[in-house]
Each structure stands twice: as C-alpha cells, then as structure tokens.
VEXTIGU-848819 format. One line per 2 residues: their letters; for each residue x, y, z of N, C-alpha, C. Coordinates in steps of 0.1 Angstrom, whole numbers, plus 5000, padded with zeros to 4 digits. Example, Ala and Ser with C-alpha at 12.3 -4.5 7.8 and 13.67 -1.06 7.14 Angstrom:
as	5132,4943,5078,5123,4955,5078,5132,4967,5078 ~ 5128,4978,5071,5137,4989,5071,5129,5000,5079
***
This chain:
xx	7253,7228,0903,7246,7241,0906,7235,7243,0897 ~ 7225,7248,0901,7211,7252,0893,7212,7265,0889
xx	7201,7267,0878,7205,7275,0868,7191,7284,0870 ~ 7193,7296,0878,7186,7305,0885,7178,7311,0869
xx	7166,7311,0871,7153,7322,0860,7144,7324,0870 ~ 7146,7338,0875,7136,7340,0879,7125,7348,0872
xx	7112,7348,0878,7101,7352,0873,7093,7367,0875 ~ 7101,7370,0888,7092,7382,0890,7108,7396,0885
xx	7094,7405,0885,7105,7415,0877,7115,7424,0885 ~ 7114,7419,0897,7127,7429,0908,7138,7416,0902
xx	7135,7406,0906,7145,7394,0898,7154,7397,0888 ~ 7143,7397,0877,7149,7398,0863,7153,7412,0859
xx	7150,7422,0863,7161,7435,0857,7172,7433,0864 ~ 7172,7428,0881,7190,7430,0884,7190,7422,0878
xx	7191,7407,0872,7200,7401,0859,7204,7412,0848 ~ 7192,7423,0846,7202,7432,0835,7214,7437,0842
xx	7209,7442,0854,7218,7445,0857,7234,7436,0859 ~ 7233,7424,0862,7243,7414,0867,7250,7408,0851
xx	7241,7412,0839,7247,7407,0832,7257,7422,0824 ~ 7253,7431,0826,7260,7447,0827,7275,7442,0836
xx	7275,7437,0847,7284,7434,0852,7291,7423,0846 ~ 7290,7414,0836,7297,7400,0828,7300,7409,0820
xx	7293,7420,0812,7305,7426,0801,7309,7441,0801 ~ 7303,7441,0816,7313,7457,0816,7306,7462,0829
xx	7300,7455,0839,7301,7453,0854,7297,7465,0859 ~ 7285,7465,0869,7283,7474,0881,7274,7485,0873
xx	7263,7484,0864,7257,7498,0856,7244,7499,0860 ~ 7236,7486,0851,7222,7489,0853,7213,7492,0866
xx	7223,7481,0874,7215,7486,0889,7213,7496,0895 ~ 7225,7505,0891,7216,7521,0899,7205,7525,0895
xx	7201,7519,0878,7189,7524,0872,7176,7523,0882 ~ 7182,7505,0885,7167,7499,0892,7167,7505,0911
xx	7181,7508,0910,7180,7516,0929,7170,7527,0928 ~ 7173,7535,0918,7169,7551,0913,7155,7548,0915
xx	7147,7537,0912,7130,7537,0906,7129,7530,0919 ~ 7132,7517,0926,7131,7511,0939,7136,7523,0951
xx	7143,7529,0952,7145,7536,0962,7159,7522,0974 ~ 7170,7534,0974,7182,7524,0979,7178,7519,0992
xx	7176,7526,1005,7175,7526,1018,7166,7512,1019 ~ 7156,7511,1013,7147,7500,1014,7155,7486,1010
xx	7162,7485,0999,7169,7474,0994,7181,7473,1003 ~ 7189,7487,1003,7202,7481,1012,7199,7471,1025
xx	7185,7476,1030,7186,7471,1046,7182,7457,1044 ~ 7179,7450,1034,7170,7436,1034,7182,7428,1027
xx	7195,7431,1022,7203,7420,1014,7215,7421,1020 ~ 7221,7406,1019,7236,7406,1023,7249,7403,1019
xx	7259,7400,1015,7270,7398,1005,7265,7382,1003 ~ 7264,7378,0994,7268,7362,0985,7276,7352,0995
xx	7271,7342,0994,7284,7336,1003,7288,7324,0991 ~ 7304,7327,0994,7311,7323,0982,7316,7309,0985
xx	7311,7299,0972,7306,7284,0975,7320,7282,0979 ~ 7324,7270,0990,7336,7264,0995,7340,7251,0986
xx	7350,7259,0972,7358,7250,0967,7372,7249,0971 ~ 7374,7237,0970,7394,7237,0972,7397,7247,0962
xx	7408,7251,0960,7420,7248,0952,7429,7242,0945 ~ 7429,7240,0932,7431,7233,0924,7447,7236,0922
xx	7460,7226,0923,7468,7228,0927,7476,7215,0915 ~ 7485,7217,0904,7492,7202,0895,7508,7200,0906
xx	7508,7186,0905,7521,7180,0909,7532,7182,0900 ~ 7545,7186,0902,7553,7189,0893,7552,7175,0878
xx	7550,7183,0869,7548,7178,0851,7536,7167,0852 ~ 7526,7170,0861,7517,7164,0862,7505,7171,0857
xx	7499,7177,0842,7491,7189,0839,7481,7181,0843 ~ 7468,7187,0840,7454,7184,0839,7450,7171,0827
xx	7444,7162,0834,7441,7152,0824,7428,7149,0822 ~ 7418,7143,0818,7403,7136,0819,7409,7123,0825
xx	7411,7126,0838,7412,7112,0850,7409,7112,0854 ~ 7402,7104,0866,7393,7107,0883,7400,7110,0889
xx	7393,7115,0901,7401,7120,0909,7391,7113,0923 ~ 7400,7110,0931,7396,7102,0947,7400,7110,0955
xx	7403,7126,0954,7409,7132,0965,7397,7136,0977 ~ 7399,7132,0989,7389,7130,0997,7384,7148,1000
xx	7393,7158,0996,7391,7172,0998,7375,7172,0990 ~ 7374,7163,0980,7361,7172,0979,7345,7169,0985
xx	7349,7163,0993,7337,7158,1003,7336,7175,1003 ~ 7320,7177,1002,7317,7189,1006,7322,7198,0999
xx	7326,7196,0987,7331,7209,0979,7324,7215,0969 ~ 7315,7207,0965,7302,7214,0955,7305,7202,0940
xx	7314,7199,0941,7323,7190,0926,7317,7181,0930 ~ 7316,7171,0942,7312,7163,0938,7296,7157,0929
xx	7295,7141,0924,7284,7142,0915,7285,7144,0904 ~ 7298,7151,0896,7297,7151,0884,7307,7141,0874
xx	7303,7141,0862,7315,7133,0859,7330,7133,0866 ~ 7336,7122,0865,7352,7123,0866,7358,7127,0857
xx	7355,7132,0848,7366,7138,0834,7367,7150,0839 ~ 7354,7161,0850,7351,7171,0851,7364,7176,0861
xx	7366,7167,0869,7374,7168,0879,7389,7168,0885 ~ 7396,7177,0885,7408,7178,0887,7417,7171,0899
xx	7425,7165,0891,7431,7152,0900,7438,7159,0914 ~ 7441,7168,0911,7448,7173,0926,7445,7188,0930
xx	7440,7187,0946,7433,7196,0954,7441,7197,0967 ~ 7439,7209,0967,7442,7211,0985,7428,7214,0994
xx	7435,7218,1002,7422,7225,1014,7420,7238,1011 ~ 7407,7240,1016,7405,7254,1012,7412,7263,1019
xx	7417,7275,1008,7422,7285,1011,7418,7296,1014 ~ 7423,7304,1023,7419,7316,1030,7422,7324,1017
xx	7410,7332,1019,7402,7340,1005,7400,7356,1010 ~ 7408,7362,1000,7402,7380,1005,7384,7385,1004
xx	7387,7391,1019,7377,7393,1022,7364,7404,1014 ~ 7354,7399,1011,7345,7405,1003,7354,7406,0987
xx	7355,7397,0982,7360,7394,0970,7351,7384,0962 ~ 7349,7390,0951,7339,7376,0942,7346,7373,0925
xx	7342,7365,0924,7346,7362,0911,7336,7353,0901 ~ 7338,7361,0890,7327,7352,0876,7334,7345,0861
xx	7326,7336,0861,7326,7330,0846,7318,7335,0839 ~ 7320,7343,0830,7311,7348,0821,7313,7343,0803
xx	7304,7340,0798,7302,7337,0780,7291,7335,0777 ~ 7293,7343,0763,7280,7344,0756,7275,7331,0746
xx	7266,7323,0747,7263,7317,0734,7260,7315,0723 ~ 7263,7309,0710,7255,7317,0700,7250,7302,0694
xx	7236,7300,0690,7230,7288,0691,7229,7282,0694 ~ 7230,7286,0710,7226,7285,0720,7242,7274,0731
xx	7255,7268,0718,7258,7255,0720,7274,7264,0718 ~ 7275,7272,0713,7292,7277,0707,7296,7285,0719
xx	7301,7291,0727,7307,7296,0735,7320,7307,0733 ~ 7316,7314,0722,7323,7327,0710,7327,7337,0724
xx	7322,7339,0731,7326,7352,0739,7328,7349,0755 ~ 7341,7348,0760,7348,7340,0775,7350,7351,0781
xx	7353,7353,0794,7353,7366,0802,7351,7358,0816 ~ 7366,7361,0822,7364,7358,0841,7364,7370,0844
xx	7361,7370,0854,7356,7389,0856,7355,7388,0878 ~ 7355,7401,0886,7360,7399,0898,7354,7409,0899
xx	7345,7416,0916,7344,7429,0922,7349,7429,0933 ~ 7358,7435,0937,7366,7436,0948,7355,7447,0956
xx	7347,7447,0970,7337,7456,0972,7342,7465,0983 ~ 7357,7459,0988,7366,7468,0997,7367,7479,0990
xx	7375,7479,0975,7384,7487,0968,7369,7495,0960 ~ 7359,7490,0959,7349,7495,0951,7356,7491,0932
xx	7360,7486,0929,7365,7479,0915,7366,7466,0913 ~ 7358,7469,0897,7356,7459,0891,7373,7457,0884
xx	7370,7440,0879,7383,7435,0865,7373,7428,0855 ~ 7378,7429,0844,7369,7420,0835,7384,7416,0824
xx	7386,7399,0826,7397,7398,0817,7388,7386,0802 ~ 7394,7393,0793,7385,7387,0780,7395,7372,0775
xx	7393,7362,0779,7400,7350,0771,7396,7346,0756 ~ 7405,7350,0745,7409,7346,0734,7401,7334,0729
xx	7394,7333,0724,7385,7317,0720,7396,7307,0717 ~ 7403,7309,0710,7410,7297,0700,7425,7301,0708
xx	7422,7301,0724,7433,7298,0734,7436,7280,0736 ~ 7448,7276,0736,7449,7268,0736,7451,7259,0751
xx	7444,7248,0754,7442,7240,0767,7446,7229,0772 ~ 7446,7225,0784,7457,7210,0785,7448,7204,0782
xx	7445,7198,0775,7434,7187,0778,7434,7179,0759 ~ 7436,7162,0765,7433,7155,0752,7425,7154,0743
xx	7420,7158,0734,7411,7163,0725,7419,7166,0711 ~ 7407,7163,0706,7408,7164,0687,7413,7181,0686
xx	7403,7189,0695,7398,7200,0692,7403,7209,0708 ~ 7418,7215,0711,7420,7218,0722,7421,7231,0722
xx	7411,7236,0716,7407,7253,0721,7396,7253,0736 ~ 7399,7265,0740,7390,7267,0752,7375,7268,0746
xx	7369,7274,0734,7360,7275,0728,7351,7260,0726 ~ 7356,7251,0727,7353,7242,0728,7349,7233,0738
xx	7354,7240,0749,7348,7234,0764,7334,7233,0768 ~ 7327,7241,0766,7310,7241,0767,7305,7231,0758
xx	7307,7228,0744,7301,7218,0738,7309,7205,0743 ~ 7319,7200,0750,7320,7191,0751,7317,7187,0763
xx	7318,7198,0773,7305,7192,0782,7291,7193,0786 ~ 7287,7198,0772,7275,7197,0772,7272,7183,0766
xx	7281,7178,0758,7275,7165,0752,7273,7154,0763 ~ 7267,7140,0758,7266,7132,0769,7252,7129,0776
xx	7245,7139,0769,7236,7140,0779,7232,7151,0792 ~ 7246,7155,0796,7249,7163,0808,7243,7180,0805
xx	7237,7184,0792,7235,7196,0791,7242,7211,0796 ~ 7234,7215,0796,7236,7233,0800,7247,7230,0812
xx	7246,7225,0824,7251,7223,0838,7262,7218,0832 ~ 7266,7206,0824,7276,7201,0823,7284,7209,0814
xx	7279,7219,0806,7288,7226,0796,7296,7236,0802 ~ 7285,7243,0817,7291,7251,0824,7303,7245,0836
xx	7299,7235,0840,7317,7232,0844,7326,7227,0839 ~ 7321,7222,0827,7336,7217,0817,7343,7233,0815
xx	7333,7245,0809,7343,7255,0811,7348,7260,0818 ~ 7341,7259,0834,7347,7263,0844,7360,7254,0850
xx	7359,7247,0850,7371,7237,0845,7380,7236,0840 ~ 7378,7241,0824,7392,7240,0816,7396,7257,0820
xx	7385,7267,0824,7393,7279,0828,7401,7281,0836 ~ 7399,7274,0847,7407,7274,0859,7421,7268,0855
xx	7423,7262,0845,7436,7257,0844,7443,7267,0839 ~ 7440,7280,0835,7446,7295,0823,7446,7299,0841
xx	7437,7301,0849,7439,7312,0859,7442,7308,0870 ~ 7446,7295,0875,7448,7291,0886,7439,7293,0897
xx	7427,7295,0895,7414,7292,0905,7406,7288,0899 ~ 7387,7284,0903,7378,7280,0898,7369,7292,0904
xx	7362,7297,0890,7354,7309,0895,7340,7306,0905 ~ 7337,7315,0909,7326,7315,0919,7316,7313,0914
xx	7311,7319,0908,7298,7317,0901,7302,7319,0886 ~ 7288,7313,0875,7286,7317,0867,7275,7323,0858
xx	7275,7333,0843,7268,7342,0842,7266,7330,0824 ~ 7262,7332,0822,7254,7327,0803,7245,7334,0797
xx	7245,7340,0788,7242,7349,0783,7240,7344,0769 ~ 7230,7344,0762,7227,7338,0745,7229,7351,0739
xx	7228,7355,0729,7238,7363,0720,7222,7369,0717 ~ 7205,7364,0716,7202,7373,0713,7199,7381,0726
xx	7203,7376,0737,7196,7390,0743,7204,7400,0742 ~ 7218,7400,0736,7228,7406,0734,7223,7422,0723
xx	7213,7412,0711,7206,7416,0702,7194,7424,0706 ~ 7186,7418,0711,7175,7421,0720,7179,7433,0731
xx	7190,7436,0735,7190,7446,0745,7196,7458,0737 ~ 7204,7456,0726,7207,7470,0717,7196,7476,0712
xx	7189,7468,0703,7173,7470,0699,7169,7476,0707 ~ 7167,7474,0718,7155,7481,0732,7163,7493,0735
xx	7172,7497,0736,7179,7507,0741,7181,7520,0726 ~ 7182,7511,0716,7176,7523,0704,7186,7521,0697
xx	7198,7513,0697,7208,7511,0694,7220,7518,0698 ~ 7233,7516,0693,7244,7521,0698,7254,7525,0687
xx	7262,7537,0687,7269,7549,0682,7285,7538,0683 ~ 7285,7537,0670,7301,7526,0670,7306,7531,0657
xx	7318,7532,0657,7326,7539,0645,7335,7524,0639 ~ 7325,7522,0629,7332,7512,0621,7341,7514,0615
xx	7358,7509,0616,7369,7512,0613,7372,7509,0597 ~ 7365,7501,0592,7365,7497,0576,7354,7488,0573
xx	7354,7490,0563,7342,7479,0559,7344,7464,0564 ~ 7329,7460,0566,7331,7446,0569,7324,7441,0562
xx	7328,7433,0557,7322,7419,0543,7323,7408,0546 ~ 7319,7398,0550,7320,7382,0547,7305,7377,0551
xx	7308,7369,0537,7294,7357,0542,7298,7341,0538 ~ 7290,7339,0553,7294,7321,0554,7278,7315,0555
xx	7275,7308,0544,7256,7304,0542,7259,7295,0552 ~ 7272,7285,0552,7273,7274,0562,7263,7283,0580
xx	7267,7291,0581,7263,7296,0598,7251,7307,0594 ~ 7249,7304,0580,7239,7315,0577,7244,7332,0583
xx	7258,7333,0580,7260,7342,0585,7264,7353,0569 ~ 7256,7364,0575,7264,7375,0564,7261,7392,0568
xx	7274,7394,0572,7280,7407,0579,7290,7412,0561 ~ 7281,7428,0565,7279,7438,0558,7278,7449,0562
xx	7289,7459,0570,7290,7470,0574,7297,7478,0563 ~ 7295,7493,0565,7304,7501,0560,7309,7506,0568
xx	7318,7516,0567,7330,7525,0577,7326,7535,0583 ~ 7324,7539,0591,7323,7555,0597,7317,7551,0609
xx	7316,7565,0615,7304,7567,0623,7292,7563,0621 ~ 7287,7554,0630,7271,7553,0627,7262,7546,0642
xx	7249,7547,0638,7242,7540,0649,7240,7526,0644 ~ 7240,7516,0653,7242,7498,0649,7235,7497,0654
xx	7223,7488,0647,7210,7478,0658,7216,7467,0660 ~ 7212,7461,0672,7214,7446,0675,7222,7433,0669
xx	7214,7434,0659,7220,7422,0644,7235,7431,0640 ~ 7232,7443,0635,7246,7446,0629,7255,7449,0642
xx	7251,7452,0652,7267,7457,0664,7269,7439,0670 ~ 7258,7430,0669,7264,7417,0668,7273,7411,0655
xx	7270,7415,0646,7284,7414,0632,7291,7422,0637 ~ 7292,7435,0640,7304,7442,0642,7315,7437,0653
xx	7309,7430,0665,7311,7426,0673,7324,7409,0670 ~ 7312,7399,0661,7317,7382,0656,7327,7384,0645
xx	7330,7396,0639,7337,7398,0626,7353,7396,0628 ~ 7353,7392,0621,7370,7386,0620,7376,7382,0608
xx	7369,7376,0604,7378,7370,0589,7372,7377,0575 ~ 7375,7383,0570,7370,7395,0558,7373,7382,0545
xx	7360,7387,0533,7367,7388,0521,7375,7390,0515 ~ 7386,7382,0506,7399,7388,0502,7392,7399,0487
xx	7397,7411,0490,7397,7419,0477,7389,7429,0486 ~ 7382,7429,0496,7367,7436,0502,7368,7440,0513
xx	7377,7435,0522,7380,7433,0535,7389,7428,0544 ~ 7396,7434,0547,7409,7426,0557,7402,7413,0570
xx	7410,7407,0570,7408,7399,0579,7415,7402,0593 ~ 7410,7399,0607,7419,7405,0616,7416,7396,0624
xx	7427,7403,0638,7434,7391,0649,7419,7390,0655 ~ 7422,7379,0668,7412,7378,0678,7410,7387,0690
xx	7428,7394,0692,7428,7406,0695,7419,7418,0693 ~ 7419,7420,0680,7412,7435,0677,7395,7427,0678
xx	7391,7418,0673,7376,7412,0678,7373,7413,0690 ~ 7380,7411,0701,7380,7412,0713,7378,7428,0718
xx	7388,7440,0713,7383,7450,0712,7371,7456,0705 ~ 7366,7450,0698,7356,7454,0691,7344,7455,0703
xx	7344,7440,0709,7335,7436,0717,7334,7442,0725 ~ 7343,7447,0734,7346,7456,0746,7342,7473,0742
xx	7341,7478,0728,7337,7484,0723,7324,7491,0725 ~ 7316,7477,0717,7306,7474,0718,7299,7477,0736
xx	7302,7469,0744,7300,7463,0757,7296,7481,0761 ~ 7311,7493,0760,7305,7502,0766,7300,7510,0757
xx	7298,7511,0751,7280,7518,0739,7274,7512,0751 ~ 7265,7498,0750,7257,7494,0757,7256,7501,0771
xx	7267,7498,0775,7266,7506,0793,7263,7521,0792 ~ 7267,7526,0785,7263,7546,0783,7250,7543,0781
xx	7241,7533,0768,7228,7535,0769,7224,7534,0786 ~ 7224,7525,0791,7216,7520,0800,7216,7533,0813
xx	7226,7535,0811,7228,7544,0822,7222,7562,0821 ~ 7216,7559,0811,7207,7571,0808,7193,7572,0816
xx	7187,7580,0820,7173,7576,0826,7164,7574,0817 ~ 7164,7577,0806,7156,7571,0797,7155,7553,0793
xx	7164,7548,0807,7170,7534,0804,7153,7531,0814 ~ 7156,7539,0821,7139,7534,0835,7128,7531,0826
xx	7123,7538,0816,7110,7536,0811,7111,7519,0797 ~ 7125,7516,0805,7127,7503,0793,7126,7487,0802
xx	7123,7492,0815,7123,7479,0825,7120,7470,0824 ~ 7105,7473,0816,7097,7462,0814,7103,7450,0803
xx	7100,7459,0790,7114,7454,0779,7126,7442,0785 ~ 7134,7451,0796,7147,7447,0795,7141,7433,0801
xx	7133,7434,0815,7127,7420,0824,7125,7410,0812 ~ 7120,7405,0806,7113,7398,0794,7126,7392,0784
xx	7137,7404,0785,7148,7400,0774,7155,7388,0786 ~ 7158,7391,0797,7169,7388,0808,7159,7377,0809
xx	7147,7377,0813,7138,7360,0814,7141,7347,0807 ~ 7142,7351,0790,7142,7346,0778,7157,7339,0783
xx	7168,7349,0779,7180,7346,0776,7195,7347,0781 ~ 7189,7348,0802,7199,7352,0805,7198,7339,0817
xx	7212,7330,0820,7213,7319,0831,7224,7324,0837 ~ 7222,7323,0853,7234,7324,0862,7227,7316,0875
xx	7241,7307,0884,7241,7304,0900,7241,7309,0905 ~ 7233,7323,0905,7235,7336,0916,7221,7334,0920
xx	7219,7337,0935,7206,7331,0940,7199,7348,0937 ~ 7185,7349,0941,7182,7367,0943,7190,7377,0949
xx	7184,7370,0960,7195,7377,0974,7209,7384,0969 ~ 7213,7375,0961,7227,7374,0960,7230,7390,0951
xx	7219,7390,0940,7218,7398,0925,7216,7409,0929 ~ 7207,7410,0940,7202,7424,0947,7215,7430,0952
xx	7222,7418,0961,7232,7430,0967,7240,7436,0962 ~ 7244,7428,0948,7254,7433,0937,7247,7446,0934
xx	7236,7449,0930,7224,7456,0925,7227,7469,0933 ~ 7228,7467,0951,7232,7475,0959,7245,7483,0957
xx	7258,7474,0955,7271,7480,0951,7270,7491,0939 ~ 7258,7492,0932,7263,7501,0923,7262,7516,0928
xx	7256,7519,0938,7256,7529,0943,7272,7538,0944 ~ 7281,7526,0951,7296,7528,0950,7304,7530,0940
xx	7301,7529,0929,7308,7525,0915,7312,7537,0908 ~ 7321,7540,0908,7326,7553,0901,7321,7556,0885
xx	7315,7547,0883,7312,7548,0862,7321,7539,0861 ~ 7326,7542,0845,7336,7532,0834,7349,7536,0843
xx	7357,7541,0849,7365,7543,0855,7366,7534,0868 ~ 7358,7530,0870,7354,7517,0884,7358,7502,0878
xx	7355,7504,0863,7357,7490,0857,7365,7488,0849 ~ 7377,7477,0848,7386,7475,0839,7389,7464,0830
xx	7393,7466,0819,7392,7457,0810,7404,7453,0807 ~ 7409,7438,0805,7420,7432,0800,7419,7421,0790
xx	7427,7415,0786,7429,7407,0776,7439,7396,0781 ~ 7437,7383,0782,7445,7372,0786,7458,7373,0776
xx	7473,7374,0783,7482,7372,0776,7485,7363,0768 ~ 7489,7367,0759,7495,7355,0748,7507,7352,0745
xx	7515,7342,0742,7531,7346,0737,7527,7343,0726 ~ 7518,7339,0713,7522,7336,0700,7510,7325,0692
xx	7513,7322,0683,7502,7313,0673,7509,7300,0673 ~ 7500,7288,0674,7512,7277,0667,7511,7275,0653
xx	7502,7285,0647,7500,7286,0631,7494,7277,0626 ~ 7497,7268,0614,7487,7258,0606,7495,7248,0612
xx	7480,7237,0612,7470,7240,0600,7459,7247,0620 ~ 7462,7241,0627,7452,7245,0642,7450,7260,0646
xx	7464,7269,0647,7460,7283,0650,7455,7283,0663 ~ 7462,7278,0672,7460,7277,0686,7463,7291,0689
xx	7462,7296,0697,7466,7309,0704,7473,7306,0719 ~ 7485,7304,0721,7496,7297,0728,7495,7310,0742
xx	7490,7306,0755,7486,7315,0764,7502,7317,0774 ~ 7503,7329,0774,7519,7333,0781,7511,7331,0796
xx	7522,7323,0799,7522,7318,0817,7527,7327,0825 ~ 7536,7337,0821,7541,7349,0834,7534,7358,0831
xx	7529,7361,0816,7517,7374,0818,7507,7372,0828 ~ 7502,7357,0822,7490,7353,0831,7492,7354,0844
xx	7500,7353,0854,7503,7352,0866,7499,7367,0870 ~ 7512,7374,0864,7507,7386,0873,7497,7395,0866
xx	7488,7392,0859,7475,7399,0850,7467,7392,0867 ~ 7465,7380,0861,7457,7375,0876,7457,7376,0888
xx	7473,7380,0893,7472,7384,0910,7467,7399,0908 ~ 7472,7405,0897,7470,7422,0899,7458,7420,0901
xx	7448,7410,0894,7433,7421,0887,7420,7407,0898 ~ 7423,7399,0895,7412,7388,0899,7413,7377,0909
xx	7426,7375,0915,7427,7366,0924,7419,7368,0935 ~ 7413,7358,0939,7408,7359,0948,7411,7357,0966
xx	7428,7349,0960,7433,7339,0972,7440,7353,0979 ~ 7442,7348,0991,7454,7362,1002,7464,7358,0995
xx	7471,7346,0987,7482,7339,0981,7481,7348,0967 ~ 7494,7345,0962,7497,7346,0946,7491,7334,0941
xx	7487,7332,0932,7483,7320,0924,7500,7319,0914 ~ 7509,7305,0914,7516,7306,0910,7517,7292,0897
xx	7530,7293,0893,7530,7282,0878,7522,7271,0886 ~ 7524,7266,0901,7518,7253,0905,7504,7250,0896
xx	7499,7262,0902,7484,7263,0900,7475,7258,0887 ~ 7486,7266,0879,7480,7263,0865,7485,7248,0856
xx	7476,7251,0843,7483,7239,0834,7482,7246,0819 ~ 7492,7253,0817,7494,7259,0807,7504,7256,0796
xx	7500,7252,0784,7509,7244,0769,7518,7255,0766 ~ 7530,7246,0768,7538,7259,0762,7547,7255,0753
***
C-alpha cells in the first residue's frame, strides 16, 4: 500500500482531522464542515471500501513464525509481494465483516524510526462510536528475535531496505497477532507534528502530577517539568507525554500504564483545543504541519467521508479509550510486558472487532 501526502489543503486538514481520530477520533472535521459547508461535501463522498484481507487464523501450537507461507488465499489479498517473513503461515477465506465498520493502525514516530506510541483504533458508523485501544510498547510478541517487544516491529521492518511500507506491515503484522485481525488501514504520525500542533493551537492546560526529571544526552533527551497546573508547549506536553523513568532522589519512576495515561491525557487537551472556533483561523498552520508529518493508506475520498461522520459524533463521550490487557512483567533483565489472552479477547470483541464472529484464542499468537 502507498503512502497517501496530499498537496492540496481540503486534503491535508481532513488528515488533521483523521489524525484527531488515531489519538482521540472524530474532532477536527466538524471544524473543516463548519468553514466548507456539510451539504456540499456529504453529497460528493462515500464510505471507504475496506481492502479484502483473509483472516489470519494459527493451527493448534502452531504460533506465528518468520516462515513463508504458499497459502493460495492470498491471491488477491493485498499481502502478496512482500517479504515472506511478513506473512502469516495460515489464512482462511475472507470473512463476512460488520457492516460499515473500520479499523486502524495508529503510531507515532520519534526519529522518524522508533514506534513509542501503538494504538488500534475502530468507528463503528451504525452505532456512531468510536474505540481507541493503546498497546503497551514493551508488549511482548511471538516472534524469534533478539529483541521481542512490539515496539520493535517498525524498525525491523523497516530494515532491509524495505523502508517506511515495510515498517508498516511488520507492525501491522506483529499486531494482529495481540488482536486476532489485520487492521484496515494505517495512520503514522512523527512526533513533531505532535509538537507542531500543540504549538499552533497555543498549547495545552495539563496538571503535572509531580515533577519530572530525567536526562538521557544518549537520545539527547532532557525532561524537566514541575508539578501543578499549567499550560505545556509542544516540546514539554511531548516530555510530559515520553516520561517514564525519573531520577532516583528527584523523581519517581513509573509504569507504562500511567505513560499511556498521560498520553491519552495529553490527546484530549489537544481535542478541546481544536474544537474551539478559534481552531478555523489555524487551517492554514495545521495543512503545512499534516503535509510535513503525517502518512496514511486512506485515499481522499476516503478522509472526506470520515471528515463527514463528524457531524454524528457526540464529543469525548462518542470516543473511548482502553488499554491492552496485561497479566504481568517477566521482570529482568527484558521487562517484557506479558499480554493477558482473555482480557484481550473480550476488550476486542466488545470494542474493535470487526468480524460478525468473536475473534477467539485460534486467532491469536499470544506468549504466555
């Protein structure tokens, strides 16, 4: 799949808007209905049509390996063409899929190559609701490797030569093995437009729960908050956001849990900005930030119609946020984050499945 930038600016603000939807779904676009006028746009766009992959399906104690796969299902599935490591040894036919249902791979970059922030995310356009479920970076995955965090999946297939395209379905890939499907599309997002959109918006009102201290020259990183109430530009609500491991004597260190909160935090500050009308006179701004630093396989057509659903969208009450279950750590020296298989199950039929089916243990390939 190709990696949509477009150029003109009805394009690029619904990307603000579509990427509103990767971290807290369905906002900016009423901004752009409100200044376009709906009636004109509703009548010219039509739902997405959602690429025809199988179902990825393991044989009893047969997990996910880097093996080829010759299963003739994927003639015509979009998979083929890419490496065979990419490729999941066992598939069925395609399955009947609820109607008007979508689903995304969403993560943020950070030098351009790390993949710090995972998110599969779904709009169900029957029910008018959004899900947005946040996966744990240092989740642990079936797959042979030195290094078997999910966080890891983008750089290893990006290496090789295979770049950006290949980084995006190694993750899409090793995701589907935590949720028992392969998402529809995907969203990528580099961390500064992350930066670049708080800035433009004036920043955002975040109550720092304790100081934050740590510096690492290695990443050139050095986060320095204080506590309270305050307004955070870009750079600091992106530390407030990456922080995790504190100074001893200065700063506690905390889970991936509460980081993941932080971020989700973060996500709706941003959405209250945008959704201000004072968000309209920032269009130009936002087009330029979304040009730079935003990739997704969503065609126009596709961005507009989403662009359309916001009209439907109840606010932050339309959209929900979850956290991929865990049962536990496997501690030192790796610190895997060991993903619970029955949470996962029914977190995923409740919130993102896409199939008329349950997605069940078959589906997945989860270390336990």
């Amino acid at each position: 799949m190709g990696i949509f930038k477009g150029k003109r600016a009805i394009q690029l603000f619904i990307k603000s808007f579509f990427i509103t939807i990767a971290v807290t779904l369905l906002a900016s676009g009423g901004i752009w209905l409100a200044v376009s006028g709906w009636s004109a746009v509703s009548n010219t766009v039509s739902p997405p049509e959602v690429p025809n992959i199988p179902v990825v399906v393991l044989q009893p104690n047969s997990p996910f390996r880097n093996e080829p796969s010759s299963n003739a299902s994927l003639v015509n599935s979009g998979l083929t063409g890419l490496d065979d490591e990419l490729l999941p040894p066992h598939l069925v036919q395609f399955e009947e899929r609820r109607p008007s249902f979508f689903t995304f791979l969403i993560f943020g970059l950070t030098e351009g190559r790390h993949a710090n922030t995972i998110m599969v995310a779904a709009y169900d356009a029957e029910s008018r609701q959004a899900y947005v479920i946040s996966i744990p970076r240092d989740t642990r995955v079936d797959f042979e490797r030195t290094r078997r965090k999910i966080v890891n999946a983008y750089p290893v297939g990006y290496g090789g030569g295979r770049g950006h395209e290949g980084g995006v379905e190694r993750m899409r890939h090793e995701v589907s093995t935590l949720i028992g499907f392969r998402p529809d599309f995907y969203i990528s997002i580099d961390y500064e437009a992350f930066v670049s959109m708080i800035d433009a918006v004036g920043g955002v009102e975040i109550d720092v729960p304790f100081r934050m201290f740590y510096n690492d020259p290695a990443q050139s990183l050095h986060i320095d908050l204080q506590a309270g109430l305050q307004v955070l530009n870009g750079h600091d609500a992106l530390h407030f956001a990456r922080y995790r491991t504190g100074t001893r004597g200065i700063s506690p260190t905390i889970s991936d849990y509460q980081r993941i909160e932080h971020q989700q935090q973060v996500v709706s500050a941003v959405m209250r900005e945008l959704l201000t009308p004072a968000s309209i006179l920032r269009i130009p701004e936002f087009i330029g930030i979304f040009n730079e630093y935003v990739n997704t396989d969503l065609a126009m057509g596709d961005l507009m119609w989403f662009a359309t659903q916001a009209r439907y969208i109840g606010g932050l009450d339309a959209v929900h946020f979850y956290t991929l279950p865990m049962a536990g750590t496997s501690g030192a020296p790796a610190w895997y984050e060991l993903a619970d298989e029955r949470g996962i199950l029914e977190l995923v039929n409740r919130t993102v499945n896409p199939l008329v089916r349950d997605i069940t243990s078959n589906d997945v390939s989860i270390v336990r």
